[in-house]
HTML snippet that shows the backbone in 3Dmol.js (N, CA, C, O; Angstrom):
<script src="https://3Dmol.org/build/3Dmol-min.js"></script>
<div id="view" style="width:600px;height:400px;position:relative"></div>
<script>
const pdb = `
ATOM      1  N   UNK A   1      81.573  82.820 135.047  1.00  0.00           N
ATOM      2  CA  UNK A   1      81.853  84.188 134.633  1.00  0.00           C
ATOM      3  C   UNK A   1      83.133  84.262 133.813  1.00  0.00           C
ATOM      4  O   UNK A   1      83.349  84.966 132.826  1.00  0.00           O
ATOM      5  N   UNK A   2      84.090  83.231 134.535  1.00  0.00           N
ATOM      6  CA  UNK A   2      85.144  83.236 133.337  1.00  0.00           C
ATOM      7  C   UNK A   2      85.470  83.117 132.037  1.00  0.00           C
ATOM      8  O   UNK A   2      86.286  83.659 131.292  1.00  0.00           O
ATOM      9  N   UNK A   3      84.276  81.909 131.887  1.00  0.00           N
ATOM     10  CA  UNK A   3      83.938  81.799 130.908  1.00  0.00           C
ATOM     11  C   UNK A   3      83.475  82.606 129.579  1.00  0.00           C
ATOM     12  O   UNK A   3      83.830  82.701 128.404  1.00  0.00           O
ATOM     13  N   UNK A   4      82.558  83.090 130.372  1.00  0.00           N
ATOM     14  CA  UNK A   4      81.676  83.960 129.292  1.00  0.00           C
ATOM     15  C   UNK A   4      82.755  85.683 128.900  1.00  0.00           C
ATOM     16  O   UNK A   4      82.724  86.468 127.953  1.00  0.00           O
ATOM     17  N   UNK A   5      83.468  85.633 130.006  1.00  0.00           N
ATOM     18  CA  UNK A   5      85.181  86.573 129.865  1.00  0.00           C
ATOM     19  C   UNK A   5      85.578  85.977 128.573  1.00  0.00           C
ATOM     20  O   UNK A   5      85.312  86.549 127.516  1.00  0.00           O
ATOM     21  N   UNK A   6      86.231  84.801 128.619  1.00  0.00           N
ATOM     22  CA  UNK A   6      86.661  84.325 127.350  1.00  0.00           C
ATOM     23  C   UNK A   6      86.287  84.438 126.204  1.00  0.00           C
ATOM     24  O   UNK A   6      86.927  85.134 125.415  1.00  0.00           O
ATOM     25  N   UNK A   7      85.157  83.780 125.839  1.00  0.00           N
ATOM     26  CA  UNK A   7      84.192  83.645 124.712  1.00  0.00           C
ATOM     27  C   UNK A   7      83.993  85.183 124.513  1.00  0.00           C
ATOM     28  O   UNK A   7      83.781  85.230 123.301  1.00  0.00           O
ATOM     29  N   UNK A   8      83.928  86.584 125.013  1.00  0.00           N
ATOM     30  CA  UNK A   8      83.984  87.501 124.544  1.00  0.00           C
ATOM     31  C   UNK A   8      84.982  88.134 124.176  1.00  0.00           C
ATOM     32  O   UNK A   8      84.874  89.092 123.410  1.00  0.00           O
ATOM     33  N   UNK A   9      86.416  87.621 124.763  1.00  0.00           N
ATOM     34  CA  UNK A   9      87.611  87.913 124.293  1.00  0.00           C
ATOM     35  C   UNK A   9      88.044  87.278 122.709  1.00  0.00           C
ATOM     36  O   UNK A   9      88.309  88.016 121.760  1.00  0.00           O
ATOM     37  N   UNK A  10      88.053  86.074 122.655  1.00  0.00           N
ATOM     38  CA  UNK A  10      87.619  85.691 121.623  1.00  0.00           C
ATOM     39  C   UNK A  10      86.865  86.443 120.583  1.00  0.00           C
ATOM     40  O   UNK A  10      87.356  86.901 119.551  1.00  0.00           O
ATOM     41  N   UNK A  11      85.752  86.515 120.918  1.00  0.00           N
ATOM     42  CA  UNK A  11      84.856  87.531 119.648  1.00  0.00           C
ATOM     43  C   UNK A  11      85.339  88.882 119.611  1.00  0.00           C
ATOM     44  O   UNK A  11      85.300  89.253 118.438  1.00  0.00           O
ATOM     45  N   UNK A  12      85.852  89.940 120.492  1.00  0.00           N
ATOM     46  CA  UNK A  12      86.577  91.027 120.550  1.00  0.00           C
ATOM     47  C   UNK A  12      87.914  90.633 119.611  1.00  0.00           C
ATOM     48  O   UNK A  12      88.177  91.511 118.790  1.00  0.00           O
ATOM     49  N   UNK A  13      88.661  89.650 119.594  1.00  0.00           N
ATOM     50  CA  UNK A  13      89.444  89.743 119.078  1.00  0.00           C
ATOM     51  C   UNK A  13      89.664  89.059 117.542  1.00  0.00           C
ATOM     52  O   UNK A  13      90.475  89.455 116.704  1.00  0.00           O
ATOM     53  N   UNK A  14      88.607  87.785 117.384  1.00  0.00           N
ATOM     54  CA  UNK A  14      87.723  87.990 115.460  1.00  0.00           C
ATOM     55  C   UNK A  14      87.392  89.241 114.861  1.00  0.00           C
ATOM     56  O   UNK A  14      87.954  89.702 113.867  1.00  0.00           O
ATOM     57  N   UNK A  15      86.463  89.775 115.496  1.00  0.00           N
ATOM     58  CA  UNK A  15      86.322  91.537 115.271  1.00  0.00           C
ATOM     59  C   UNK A  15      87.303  92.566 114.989  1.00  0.00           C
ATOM     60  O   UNK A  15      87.042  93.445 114.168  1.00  0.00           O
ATOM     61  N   UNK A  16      87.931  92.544 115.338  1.00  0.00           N
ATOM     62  CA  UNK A  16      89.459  93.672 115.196  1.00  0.00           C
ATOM     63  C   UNK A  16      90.524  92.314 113.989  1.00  0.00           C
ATOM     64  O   UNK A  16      91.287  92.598 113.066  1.00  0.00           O
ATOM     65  N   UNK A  17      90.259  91.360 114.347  1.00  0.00           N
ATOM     66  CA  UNK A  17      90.959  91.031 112.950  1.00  0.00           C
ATOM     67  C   UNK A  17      90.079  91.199 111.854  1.00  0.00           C
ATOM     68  O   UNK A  17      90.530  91.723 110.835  1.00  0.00           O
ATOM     69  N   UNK A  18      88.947  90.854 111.895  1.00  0.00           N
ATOM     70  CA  UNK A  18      87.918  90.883 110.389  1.00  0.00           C
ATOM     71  C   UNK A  18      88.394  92.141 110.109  1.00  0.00           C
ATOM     72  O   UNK A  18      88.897  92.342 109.003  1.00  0.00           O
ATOM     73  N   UNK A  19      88.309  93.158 111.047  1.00  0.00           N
ATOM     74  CA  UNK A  19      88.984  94.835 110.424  1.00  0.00           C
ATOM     75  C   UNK A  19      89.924  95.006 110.115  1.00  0.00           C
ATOM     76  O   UNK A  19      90.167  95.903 109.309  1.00  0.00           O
ATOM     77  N   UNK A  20      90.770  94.291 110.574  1.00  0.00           N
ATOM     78  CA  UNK A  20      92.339  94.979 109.928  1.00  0.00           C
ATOM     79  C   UNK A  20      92.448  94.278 108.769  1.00  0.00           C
ATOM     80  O   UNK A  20      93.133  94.826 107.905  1.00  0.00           O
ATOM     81  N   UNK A  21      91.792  92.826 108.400  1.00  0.00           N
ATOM     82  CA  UNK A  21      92.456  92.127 106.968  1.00  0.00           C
ATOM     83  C   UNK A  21      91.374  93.264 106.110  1.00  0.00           C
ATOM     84  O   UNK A  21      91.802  93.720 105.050  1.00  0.00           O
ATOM     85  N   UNK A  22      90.102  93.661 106.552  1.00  0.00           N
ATOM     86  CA  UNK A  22      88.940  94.372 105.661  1.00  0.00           C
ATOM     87  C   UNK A  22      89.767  95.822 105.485  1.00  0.00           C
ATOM     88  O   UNK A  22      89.258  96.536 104.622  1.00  0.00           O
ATOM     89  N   UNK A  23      90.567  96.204 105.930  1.00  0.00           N
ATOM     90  CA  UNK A  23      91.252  97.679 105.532  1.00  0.00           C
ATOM     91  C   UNK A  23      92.506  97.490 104.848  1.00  0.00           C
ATOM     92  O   UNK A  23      92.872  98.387 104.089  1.00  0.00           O
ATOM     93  N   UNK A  24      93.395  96.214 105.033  1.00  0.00           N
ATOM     94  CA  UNK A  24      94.266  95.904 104.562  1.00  0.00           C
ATOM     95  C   UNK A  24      93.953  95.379 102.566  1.00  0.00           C
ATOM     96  O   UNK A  24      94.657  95.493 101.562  1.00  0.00           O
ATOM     97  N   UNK A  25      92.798  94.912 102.771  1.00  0.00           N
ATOM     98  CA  UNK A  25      92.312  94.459 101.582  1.00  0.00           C
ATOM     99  C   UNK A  25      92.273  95.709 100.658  1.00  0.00           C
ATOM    100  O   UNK A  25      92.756  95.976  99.557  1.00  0.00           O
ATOM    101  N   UNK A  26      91.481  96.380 101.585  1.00  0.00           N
ATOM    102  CA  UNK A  26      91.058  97.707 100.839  1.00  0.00           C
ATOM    103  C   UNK A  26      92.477  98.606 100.205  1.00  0.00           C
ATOM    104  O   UNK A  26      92.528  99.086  99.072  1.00  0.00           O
ATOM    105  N   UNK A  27      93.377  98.669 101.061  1.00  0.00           N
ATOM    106  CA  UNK A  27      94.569  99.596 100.615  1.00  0.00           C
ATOM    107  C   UNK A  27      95.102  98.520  99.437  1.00  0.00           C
ATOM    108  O   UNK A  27      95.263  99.059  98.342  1.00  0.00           O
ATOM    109  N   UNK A  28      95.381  97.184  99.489  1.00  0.00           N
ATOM    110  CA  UNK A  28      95.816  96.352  98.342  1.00  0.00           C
ATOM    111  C   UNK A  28      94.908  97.005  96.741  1.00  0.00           C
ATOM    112  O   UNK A  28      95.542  97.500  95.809  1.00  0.00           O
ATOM    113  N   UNK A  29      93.433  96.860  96.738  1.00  0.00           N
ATOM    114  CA  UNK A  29      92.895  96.760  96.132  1.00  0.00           C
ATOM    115  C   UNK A  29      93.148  98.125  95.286  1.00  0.00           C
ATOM    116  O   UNK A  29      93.239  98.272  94.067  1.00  0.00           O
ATOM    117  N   UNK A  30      93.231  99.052  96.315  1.00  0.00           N
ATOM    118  CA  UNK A  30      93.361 100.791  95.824  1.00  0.00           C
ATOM    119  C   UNK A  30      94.732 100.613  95.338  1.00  0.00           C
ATOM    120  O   UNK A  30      94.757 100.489  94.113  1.00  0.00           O
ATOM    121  N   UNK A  31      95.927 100.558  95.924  1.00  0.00           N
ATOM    122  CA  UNK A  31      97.103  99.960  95.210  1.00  0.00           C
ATOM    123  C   UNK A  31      97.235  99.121  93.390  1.00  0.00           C
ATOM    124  O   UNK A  31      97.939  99.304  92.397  1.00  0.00           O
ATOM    125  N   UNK A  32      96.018  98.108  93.811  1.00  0.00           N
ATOM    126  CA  UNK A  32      96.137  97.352  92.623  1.00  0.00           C
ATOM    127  C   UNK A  32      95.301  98.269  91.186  1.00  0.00           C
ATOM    128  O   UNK A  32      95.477  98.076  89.983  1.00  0.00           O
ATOM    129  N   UNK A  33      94.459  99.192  91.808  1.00  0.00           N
ATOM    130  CA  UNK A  33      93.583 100.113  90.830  1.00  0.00           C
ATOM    131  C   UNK A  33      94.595 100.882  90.724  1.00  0.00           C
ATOM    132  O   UNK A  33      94.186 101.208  89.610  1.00  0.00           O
ATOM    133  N   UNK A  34      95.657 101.562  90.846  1.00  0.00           N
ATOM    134  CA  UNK A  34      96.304 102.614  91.049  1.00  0.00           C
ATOM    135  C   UNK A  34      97.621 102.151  89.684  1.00  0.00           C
ATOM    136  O   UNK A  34      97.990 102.868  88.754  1.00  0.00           O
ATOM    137  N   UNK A  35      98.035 100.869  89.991  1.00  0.00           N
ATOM    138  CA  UNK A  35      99.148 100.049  89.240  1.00  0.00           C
ATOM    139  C   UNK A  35      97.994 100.047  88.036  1.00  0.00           C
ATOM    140  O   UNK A  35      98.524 100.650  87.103  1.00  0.00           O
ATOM    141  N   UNK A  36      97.056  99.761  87.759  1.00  0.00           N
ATOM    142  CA  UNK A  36      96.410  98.973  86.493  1.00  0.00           C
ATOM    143  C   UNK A  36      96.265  99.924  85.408  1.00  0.00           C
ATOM    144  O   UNK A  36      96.470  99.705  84.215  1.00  0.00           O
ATOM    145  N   UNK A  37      95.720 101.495  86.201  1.00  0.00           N
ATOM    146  CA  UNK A  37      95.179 102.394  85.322  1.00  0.00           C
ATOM    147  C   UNK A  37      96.832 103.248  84.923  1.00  0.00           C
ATOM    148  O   UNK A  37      96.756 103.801  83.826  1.00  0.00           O
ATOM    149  N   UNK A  38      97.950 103.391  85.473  1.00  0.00           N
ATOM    150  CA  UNK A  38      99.330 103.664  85.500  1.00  0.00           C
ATOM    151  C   UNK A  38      99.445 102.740  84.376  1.00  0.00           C
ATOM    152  O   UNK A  38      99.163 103.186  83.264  1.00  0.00           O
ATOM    153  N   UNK A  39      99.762 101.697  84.471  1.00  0.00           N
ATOM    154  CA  UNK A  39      99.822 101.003  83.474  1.00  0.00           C
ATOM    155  C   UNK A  39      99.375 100.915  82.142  1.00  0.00           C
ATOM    156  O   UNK A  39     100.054 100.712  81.136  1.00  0.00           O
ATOM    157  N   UNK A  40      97.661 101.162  82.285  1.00  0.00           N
ATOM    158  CA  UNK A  40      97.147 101.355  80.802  1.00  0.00           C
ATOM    159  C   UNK A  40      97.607 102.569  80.192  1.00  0.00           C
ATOM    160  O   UNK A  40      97.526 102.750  78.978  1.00  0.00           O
ATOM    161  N   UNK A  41      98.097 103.422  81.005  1.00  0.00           N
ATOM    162  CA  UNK A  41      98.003 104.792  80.579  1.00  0.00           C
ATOM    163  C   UNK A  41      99.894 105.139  80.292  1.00  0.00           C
ATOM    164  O   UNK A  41     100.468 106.133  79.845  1.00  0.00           O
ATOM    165  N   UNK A  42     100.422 103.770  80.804  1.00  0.00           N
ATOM    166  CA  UNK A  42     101.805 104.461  79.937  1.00  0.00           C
ATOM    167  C   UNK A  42     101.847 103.474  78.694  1.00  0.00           C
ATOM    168  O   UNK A  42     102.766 103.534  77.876  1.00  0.00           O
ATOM    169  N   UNK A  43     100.668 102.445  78.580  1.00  0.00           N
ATOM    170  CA  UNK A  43     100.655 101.386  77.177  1.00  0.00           C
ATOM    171  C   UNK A  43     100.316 102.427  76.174  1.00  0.00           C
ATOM    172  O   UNK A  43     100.827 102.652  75.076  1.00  0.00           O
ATOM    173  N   UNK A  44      99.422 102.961  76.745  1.00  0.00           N
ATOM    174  CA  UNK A  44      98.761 104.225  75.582  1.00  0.00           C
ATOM    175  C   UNK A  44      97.286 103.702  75.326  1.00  0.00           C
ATOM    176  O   UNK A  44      96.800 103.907  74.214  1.00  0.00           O
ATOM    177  N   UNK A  45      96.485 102.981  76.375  1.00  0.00           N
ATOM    178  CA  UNK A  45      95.335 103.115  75.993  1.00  0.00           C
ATOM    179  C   UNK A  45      94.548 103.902  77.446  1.00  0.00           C
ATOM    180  O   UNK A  45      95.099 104.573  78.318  1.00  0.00           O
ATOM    181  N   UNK A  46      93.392 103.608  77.337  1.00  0.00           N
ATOM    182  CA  UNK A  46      92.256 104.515  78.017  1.00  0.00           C
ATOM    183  C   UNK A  46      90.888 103.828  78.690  1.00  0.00           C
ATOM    184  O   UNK A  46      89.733 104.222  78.849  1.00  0.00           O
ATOM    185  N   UNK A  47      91.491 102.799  78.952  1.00  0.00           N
ATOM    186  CA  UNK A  47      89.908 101.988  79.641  1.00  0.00           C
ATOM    187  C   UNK A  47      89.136 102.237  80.194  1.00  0.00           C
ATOM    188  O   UNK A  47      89.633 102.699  81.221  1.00  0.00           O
ATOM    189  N   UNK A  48      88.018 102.275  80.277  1.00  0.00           N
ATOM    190  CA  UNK A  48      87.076 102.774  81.054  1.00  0.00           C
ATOM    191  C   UNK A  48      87.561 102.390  82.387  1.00  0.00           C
ATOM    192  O   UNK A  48      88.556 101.700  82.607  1.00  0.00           O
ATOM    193  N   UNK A  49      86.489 103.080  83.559  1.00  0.00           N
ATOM    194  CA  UNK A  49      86.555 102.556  84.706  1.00  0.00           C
ATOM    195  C   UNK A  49      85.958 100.964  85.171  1.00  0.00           C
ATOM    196  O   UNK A  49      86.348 100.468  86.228  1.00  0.00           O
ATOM    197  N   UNK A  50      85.340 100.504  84.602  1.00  0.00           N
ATOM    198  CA  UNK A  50      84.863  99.468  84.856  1.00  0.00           C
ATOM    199  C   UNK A  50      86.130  98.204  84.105  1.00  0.00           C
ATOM    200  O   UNK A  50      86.073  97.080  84.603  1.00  0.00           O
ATOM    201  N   UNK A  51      86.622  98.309  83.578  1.00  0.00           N
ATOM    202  CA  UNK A  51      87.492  97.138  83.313  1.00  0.00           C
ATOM    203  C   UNK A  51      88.447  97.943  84.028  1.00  0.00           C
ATOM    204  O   UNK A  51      88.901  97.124  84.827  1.00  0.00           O
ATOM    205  N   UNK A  52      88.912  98.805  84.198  1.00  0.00           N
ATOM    206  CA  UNK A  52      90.232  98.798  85.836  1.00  0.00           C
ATOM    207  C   UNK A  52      89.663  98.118  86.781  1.00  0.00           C
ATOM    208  O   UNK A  52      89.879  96.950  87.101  1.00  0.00           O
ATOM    209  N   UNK A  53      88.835  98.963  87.283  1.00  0.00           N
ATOM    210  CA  UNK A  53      88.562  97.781  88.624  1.00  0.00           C
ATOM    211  C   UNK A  53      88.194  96.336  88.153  1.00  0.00           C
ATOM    212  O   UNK A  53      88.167  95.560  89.109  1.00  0.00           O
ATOM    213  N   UNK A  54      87.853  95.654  86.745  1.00  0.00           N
ATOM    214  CA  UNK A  54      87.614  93.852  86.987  1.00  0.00           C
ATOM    215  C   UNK A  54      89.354  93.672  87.166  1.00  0.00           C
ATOM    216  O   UNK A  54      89.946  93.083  88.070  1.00  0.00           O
ATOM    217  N   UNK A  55      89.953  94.418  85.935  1.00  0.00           N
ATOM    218  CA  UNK A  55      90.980  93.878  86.193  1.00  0.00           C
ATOM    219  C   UNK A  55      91.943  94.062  87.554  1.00  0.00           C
ATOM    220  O   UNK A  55      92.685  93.098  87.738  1.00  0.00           O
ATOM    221  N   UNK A  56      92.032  94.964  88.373  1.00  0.00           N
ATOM    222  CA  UNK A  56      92.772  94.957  89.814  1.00  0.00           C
ATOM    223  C   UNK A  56      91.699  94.227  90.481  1.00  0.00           C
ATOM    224  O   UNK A  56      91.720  94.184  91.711  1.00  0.00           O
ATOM    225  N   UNK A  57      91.103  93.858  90.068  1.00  0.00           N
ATOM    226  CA  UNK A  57      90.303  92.814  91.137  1.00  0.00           C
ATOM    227  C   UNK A  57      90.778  91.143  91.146  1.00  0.00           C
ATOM    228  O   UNK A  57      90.796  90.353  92.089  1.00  0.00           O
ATOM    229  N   UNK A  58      91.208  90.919  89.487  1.00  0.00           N
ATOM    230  CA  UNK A  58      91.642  90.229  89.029  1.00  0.00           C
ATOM    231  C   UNK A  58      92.865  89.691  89.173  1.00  0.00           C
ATOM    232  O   UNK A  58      93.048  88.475  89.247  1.00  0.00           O
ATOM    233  N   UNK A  59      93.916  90.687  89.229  1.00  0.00           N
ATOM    234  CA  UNK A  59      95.021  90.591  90.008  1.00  0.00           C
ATOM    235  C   UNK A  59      94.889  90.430  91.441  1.00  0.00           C
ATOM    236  O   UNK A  59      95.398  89.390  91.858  1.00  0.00           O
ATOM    237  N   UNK A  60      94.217  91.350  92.515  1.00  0.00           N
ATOM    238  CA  UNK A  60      93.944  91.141  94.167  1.00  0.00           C
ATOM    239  C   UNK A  60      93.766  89.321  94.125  1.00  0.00           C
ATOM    240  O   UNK A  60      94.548  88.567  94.703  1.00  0.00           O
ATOM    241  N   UNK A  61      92.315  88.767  93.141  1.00  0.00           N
ATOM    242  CA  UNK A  61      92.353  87.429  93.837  1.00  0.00           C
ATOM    243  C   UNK A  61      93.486  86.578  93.252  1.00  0.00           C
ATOM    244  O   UNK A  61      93.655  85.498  93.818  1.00  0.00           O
ATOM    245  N   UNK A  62      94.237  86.848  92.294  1.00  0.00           N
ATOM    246  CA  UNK A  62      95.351  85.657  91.637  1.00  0.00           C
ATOM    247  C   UNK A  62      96.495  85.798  92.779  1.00  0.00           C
ATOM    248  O   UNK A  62      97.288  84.900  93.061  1.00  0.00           O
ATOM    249  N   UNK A  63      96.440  87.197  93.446  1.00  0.00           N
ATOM    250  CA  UNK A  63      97.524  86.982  94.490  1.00  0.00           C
ATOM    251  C   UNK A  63      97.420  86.621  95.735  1.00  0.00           C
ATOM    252  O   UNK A  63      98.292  86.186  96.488  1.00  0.00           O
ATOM    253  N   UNK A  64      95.528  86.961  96.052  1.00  0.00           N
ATOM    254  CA  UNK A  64      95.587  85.808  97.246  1.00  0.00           C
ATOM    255  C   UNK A  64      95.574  84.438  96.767  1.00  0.00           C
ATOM    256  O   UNK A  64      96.393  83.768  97.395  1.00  0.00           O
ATOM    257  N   UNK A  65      95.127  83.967  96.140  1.00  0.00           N
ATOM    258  CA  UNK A  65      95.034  82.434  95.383  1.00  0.00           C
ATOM    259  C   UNK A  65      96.758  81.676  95.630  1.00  0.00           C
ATOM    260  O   UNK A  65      97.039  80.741  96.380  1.00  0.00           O
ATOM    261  N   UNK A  66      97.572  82.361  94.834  1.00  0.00           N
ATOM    262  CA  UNK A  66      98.796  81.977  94.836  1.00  0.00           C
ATOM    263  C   UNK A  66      99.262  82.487  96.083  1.00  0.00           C
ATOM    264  O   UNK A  66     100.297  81.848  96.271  1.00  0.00           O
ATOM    265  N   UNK A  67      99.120  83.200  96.967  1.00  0.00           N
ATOM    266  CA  UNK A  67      99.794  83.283  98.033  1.00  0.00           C
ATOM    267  C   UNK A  67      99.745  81.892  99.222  1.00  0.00           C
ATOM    268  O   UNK A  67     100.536  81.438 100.049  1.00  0.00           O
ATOM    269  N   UNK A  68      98.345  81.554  98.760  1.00  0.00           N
ATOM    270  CA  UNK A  68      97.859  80.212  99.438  1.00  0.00           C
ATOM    271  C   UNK A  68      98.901  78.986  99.267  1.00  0.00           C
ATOM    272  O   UNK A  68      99.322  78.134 100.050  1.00  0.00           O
ATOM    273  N   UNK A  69      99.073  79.195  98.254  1.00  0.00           N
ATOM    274  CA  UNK A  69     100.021  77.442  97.511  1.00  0.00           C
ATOM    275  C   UNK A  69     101.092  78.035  97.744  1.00  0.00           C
ATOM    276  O   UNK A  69     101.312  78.991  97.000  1.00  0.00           O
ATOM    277  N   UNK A  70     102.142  77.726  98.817  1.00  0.00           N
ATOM    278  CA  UNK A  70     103.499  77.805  99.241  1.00  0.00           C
ATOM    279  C   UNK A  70     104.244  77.154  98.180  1.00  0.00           C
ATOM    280  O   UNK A  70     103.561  76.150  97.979  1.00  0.00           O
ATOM    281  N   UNK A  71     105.291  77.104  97.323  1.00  0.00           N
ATOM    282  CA  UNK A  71     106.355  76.108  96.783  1.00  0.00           C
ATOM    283  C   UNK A  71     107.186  75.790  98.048  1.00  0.00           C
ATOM    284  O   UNK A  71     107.326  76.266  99.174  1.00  0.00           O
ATOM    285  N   UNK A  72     107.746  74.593  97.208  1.00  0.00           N
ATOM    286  CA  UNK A  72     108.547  73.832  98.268  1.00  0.00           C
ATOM    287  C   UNK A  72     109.993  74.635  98.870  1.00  0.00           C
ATOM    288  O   UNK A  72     110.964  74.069  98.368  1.00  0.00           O
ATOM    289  N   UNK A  73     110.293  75.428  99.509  1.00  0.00           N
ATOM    290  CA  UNK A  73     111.164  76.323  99.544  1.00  0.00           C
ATOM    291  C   UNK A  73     112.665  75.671 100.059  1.00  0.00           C
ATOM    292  O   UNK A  73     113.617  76.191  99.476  1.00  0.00           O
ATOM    293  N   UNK A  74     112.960  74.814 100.872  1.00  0.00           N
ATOM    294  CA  UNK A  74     113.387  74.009 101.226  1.00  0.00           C
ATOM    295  C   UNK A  74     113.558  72.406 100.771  1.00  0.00           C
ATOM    296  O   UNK A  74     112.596  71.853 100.237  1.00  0.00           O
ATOM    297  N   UNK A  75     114.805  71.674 100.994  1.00  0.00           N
ATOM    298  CA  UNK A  75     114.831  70.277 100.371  1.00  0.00           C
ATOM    299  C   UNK A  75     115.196  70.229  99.370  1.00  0.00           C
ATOM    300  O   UNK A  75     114.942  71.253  98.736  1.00  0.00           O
ATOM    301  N   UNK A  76     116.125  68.915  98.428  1.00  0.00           N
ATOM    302  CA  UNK A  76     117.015  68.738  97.809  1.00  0.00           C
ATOM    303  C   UNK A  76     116.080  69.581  96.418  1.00  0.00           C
ATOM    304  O   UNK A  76     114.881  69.741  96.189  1.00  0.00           O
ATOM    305  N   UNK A  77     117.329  69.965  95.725  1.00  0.00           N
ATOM    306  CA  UNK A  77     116.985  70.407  94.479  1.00  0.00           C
ATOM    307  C   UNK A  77     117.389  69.911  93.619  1.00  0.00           C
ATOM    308  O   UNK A  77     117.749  70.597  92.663  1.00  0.00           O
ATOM    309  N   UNK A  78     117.501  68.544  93.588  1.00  0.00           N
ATOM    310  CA  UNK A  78     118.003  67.563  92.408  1.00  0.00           C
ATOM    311  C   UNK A  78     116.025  67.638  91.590  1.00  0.00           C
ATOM    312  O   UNK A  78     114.996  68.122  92.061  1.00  0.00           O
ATOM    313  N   UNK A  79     116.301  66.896  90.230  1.00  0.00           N
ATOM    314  CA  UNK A  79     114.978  66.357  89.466  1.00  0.00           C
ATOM    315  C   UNK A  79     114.961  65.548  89.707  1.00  0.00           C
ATOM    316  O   UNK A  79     113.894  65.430  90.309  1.00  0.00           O
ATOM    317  N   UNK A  80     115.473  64.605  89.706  1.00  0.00           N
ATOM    318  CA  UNK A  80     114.815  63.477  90.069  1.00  0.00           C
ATOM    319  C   UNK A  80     114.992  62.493  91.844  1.00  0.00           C
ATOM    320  O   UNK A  80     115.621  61.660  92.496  1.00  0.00           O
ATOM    321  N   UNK A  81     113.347  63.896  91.786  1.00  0.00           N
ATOM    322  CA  UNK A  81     113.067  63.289  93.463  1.00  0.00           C
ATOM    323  C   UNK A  81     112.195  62.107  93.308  1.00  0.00           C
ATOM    324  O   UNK A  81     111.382  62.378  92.424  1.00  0.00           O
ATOM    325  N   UNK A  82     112.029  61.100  93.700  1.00  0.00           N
ATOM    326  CA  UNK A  82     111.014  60.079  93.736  1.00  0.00           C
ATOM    327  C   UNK A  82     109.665  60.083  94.280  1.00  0.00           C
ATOM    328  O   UNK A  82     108.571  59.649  93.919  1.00  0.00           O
ATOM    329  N   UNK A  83     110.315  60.985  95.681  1.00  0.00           N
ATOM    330  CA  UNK A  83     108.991  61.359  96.875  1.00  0.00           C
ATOM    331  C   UNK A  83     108.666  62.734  96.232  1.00  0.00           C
ATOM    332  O   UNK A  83     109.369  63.612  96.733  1.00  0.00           O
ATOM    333  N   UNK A  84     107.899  63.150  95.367  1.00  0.00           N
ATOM    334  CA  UNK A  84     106.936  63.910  94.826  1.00  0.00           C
ATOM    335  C   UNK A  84     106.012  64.294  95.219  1.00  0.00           C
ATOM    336  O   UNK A  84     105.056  64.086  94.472  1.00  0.00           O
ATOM    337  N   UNK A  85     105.671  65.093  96.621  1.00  0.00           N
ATOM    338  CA  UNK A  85     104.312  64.718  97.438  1.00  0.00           C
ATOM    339  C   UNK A  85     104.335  66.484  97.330  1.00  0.00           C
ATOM    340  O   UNK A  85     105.352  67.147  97.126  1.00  0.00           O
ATOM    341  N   UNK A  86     102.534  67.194  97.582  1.00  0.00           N
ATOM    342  CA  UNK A  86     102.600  68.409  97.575  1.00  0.00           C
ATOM    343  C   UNK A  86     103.124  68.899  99.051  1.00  0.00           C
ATOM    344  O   UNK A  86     102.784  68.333 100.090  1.00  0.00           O
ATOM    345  N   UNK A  87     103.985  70.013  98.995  1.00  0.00           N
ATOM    346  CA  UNK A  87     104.498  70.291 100.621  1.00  0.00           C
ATOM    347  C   UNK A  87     103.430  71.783 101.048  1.00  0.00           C
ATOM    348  O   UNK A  87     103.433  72.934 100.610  1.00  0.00           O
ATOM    349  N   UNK A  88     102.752  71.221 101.892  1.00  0.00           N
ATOM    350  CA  UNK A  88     101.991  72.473 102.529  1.00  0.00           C
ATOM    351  C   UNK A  88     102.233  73.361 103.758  1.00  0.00           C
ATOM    352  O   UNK A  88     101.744  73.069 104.849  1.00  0.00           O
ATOM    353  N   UNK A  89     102.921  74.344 103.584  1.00  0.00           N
ATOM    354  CA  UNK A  89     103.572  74.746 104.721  1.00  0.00           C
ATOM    355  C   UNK A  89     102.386  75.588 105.392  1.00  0.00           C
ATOM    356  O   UNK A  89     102.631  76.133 106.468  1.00  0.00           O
ATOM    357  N   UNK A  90     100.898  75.749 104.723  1.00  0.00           N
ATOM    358  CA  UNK A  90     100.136  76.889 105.770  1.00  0.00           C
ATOM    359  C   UNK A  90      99.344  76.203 106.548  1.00  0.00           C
ATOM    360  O   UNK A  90      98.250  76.740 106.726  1.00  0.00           O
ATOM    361  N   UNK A  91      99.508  75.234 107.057  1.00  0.00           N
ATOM    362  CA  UNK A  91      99.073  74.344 108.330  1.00  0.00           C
ATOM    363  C   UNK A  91     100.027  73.777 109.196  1.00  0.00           C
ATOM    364  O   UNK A  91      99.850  72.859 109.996  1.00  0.00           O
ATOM    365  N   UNK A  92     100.921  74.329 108.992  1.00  0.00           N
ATOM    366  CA  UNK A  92     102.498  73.621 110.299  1.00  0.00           C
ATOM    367  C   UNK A  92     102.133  74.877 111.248  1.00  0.00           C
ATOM    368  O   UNK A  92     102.755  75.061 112.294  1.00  0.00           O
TER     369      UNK A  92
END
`;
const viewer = $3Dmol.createViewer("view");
viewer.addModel(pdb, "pdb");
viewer.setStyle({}, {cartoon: {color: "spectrum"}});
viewer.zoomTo();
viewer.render();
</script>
C-alpha cells in the first residue's frame, strides 16, 4: 500500500509541475508577443499577426535553447587555458 502511496505521489506531483512550467510558458510567450508587436510598432512598421507570434515564438525557443548551455561562469580567465573541455553545470 505504501507503495502504490508513492508512485501516486510522484504522479501528483509531475502533474502540478507539467502545470506550472505549461502556465509559466504561457505568460513568457504573452510577454514575448507583447515585446515583439511594441517593438514593431515603435520601428514604424505593422506586421500582421501571424509573423508576431512566429517571431515571439522565435525568441521563447532561442531563450530556452540558450538557457540550456550554461557558460563557464567560474575558473581562471586567462586565454590560454589548455584544458578546454565544455563545462556543464545542468547536471551537478
Amino acid at each position: 500500500m505504501s507503495s502504490i502511496r508513492h508512485i501516486l505521489s510522484g504522479l501528483l506531483a509531475s502533474v502540478v509541475g507539467i502545470v506550472v512550467v505549461g502556465l509559466l510558458a504561457t505568460i513568457v510567450f504573452t510577454v514575448a508577443i507583447f515585446v515583439v508587436s511594441t517593438g514593431a510598432g515603435l520601428a514604424g512598421y505593422d506586421p500582421s499577426a501571424d509573423f508576431v507570434v512566429l517571431s515571439a515564438a522565435l525568441v521563447v525557443v532561442s531563450v530556452i535553447l540558450t538557457g540550456g548551455f550554461t557558460p563557464r561562469l567560474s575558473g581562471g580567465s586567462s586565454n590560454d587555458d589548455t584544458n578546454d573541455t565544455f563545462d556543464d553545470r545542468t547536471f551537478n
